[in-house]
C-alpha positions in Angstrom: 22.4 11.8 -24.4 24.0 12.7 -21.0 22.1 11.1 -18.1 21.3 13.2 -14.8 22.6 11.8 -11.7 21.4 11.0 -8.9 21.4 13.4 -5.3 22.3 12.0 -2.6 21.6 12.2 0.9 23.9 14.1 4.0 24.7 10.8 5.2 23.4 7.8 2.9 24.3 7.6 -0.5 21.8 5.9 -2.3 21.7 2.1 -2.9 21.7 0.3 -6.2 18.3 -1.1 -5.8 16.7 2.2 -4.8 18.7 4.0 -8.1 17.4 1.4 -10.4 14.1 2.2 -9.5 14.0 5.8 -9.2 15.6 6.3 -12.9 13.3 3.9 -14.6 10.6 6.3 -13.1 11.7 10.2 -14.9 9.1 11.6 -12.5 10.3 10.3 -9.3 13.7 10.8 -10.4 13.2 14.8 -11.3 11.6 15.2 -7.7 14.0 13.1 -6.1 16.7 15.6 -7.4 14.6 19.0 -7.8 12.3 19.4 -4.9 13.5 16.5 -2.0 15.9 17.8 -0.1 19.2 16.1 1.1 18.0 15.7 4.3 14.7 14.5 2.7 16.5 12.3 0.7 18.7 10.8 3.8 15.1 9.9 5.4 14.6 8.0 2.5 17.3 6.6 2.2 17.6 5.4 5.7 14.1 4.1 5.7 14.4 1.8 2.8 18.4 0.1 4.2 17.6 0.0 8.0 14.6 -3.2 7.1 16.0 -6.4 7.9 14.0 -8.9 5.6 14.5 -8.6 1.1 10.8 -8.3 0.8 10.2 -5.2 3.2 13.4 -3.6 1.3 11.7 -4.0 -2.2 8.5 -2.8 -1.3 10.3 0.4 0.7 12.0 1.1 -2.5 8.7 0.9 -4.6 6.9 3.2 -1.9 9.7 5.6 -1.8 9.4 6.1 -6.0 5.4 5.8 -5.7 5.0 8.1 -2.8 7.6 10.9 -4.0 5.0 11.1 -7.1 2.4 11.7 -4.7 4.1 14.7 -2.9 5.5 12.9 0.2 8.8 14.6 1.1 9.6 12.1 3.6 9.3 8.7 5.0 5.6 8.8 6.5 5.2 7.4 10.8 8.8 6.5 11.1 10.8 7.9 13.9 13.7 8.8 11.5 17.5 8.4 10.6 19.5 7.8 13.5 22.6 8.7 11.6 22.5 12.7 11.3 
């Protein structure tokens, strides 16, 4: 079976952590790739590697696949990626 990768952002490419979790979750994964857009998925991207403390990085990366399922396109009340 040959595995769909992963889009990435303009800037960010997208960390292990935040990879693991988005292809054990086909849904978030298809959205991530189909509808986000890779300015979409730079937000994300950037939102979930610019927390200083483990904790706030896990639960980032569980938000990002939880809210991308809900129909969030990007990172909600953050003032965004300081890279583009």
């Amino acid at each position: 079976m040959t595995q769909k990768g992963i889009a990435q952002g303009t800037v960010h490419t997208v960390p292990a952590d935040l990879k693991k979790a988005l292809t054990a979750a086909s849904k978030s994964l298809a959205l991530w790739n189909d509808t986000i857009t890779p300015l979409g998925r730079n937000e994300w991207i950037c939102w979930t590697t610019s927390v200083k403390k483990a904790e706030t990085r896990a639960d980032h990366v569980e938000r990002v696949v939880r809210q991308i399922q809900e129909g969030k396109r990007r990172p909600c009340c953050w003032a965004g990626c300081p890279h583009r």
